[in-house]
ROFIDREN-543536 format. One record per residue: residue in three letters; z negated, y, x negated of N, C-alpha, C, O in turn; chain. Coordinates in nm, 2 decimals. Example, Ala and Ser with C-alpha at 12.3 -4.5 7.8 and 13.67 -1.06 7.14 Angstrom:
 code   n.c3   n.c2   n.c1  ca.c3  ca.c2  ca.c1   c.c3   c.c2   c.c1   o.c3   o.c2   o.c1 unit
  ALA  -0.78  -0.57  -1.32  -0.78  -0.45  -1.23  -0.78  -0.33  -1.32  -0.85  -0.33  -1.42    A
  SER  -0.71  -0.22  -1.28  -0.71  -0.11  -1.37  -0.79   0.00  -1.29  -0.80   0.11  -1.34    A
//
This chain:
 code   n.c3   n.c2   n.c1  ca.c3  ca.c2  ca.c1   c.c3   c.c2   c.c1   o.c3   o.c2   o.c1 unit
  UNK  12.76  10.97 -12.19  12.77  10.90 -12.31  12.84  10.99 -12.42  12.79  10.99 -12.53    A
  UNK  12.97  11.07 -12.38  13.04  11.11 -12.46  12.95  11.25 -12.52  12.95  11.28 -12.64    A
  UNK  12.86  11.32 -12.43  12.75  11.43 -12.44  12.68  11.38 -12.58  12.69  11.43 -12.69    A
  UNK  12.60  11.27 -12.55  12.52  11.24 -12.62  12.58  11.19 -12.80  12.52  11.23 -12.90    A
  UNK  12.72  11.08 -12.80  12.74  11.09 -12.92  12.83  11.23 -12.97  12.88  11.23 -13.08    A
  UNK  12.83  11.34 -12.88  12.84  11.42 -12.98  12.68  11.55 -13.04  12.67  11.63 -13.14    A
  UNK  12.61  11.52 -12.97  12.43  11.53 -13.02  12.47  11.50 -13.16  12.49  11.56 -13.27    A
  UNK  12.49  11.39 -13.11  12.43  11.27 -13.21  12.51  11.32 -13.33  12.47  11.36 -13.44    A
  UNK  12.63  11.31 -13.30  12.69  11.38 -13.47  12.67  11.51 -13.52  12.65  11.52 -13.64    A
  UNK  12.67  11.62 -13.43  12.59  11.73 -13.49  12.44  11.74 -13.57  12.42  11.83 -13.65    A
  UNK  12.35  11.65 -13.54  12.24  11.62 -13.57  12.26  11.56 -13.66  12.22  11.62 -13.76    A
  UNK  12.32  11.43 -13.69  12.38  11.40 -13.83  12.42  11.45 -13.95  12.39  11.43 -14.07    A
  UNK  12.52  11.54 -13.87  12.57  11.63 -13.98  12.47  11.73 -14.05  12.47  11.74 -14.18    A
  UNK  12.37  11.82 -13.96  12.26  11.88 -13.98  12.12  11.79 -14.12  12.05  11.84 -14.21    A
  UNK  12.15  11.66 -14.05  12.03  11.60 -14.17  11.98  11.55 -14.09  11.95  11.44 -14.15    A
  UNK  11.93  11.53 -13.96  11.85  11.50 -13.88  11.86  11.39 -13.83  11.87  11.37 -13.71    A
  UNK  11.83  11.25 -13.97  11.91  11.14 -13.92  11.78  11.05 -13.79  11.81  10.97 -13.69    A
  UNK  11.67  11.09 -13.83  11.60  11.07 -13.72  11.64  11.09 -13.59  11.65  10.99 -13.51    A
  UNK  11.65  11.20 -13.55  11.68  11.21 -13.40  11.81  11.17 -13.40  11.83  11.11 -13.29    A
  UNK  11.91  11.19 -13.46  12.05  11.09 -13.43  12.04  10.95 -13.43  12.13  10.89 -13.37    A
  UNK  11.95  10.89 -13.48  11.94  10.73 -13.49  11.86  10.71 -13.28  11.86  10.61 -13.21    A
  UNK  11.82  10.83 -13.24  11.74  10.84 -13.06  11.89  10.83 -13.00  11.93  10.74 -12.93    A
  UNK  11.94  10.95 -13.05  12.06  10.95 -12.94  12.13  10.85 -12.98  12.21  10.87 -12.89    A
  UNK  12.18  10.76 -13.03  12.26  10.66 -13.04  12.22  10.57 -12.97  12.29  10.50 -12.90    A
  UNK  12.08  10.56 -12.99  12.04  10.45 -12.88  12.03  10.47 -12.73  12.02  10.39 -12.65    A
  UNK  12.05  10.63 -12.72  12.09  10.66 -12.57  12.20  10.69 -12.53  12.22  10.72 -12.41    A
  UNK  12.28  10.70 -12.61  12.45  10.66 -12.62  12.49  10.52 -12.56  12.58  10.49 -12.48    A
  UNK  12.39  10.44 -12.63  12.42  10.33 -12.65  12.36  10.25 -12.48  12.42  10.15 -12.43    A
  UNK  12.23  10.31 -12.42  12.18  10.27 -12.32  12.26  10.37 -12.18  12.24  10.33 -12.06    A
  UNK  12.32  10.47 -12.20  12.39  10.53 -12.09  12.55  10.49 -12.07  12.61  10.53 -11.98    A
  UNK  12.60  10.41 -12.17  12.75  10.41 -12.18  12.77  10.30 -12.05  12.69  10.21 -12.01    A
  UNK  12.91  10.34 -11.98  12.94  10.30 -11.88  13.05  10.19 -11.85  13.13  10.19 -11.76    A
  UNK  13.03  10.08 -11.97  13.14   9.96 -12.01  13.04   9.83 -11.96  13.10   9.74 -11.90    A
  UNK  12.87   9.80 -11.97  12.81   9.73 -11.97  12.68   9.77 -11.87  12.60   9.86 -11.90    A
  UNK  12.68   9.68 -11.77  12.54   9.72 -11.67  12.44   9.69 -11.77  12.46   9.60 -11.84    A
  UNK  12.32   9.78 -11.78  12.17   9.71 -11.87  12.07   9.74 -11.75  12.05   9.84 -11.68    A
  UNK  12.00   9.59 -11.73  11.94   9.60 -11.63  11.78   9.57 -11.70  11.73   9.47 -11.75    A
  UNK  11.71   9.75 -11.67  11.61   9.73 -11.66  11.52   9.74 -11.56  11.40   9.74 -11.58    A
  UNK  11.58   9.77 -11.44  11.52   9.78 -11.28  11.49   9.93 -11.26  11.52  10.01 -11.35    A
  UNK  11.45   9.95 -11.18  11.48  10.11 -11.11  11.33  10.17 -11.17  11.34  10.28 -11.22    A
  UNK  11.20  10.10 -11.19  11.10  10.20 -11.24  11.10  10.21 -11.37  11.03  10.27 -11.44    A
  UNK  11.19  10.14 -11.39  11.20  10.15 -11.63  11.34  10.25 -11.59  11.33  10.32 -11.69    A
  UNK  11.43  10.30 -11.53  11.54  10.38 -11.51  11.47  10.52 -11.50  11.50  10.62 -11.57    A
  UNK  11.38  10.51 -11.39  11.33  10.62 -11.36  11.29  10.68 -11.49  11.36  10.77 -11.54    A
  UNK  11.16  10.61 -11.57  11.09  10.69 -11.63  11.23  10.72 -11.72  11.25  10.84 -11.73    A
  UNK  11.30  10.63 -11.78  11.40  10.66 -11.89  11.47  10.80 -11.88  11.50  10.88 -11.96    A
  UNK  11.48  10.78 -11.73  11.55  10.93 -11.69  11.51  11.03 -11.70  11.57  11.13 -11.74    A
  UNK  11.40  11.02 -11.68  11.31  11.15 -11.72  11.25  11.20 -11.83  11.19  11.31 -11.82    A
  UNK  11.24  11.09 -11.97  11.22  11.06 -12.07  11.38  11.18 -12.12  11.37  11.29 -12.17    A
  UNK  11.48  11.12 -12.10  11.58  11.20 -12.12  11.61  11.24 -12.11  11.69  11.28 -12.20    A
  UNK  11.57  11.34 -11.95  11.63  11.49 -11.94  11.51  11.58 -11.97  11.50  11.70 -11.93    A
  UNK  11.41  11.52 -12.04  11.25  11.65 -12.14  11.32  11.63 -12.29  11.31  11.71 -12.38    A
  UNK  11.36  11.53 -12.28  11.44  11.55 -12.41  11.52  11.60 -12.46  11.53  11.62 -12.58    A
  UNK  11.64  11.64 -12.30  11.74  11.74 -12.37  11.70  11.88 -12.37  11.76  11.96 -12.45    A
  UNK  11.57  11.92 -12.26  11.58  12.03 -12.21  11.50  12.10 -12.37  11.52  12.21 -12.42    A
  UNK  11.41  11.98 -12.41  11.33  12.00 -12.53  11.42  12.00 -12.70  11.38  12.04 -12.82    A
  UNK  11.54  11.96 -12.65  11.67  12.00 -12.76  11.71  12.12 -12.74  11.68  12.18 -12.84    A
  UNK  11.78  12.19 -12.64  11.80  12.28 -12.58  11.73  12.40 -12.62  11.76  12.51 -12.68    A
  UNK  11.65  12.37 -12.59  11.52  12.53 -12.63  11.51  12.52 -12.77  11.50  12.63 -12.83    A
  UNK  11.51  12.40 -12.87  11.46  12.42 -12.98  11.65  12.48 -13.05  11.66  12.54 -13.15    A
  UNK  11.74  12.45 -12.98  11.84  12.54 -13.05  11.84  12.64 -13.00  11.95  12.69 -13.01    A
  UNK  11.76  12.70 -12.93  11.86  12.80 -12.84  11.77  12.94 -12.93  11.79  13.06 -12.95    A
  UNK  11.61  12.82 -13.01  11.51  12.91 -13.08  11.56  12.92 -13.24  11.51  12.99 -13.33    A
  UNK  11.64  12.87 -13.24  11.69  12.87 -13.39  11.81  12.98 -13.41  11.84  13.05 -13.51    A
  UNK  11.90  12.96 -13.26  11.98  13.07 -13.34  11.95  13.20 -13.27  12.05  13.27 -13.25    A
  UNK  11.83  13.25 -13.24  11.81  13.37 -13.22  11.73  13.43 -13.35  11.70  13.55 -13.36    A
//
């Protein structure tokens, strides 16, 4: 959770209020105060929805500051 709202404010800060309005909501669906139950095959995909997503954040900065 703490990973993600800080995404989320660098991407803010950048302009990028689109993808910071994503990670808030996965800030918001990973934080570890409130169980959200959406059963193990909506988990799955979510999970994996989210880690193409970081890996697909990741490369696109890793292509920016070279």
């Amino acid at each position: 959770m703490v990973i993600f709202a800080i995404i989320c404010y660098n991407y803010w800060q950048k302009g990028e209020k689109d993808l910071a309005v994503i990670l808030v909501i996965l800030c918001a669906l990973y934080q570890p105060f409130f169980k959200i139950p959406l059963g193990k095959t909506i988990w799955g995909v979510v999970n994996v929805a989210t880690a193409i997503m970081l890996v697909g954040l990741w490369m696109k900065e890793k292509r920016e500051d070279e």
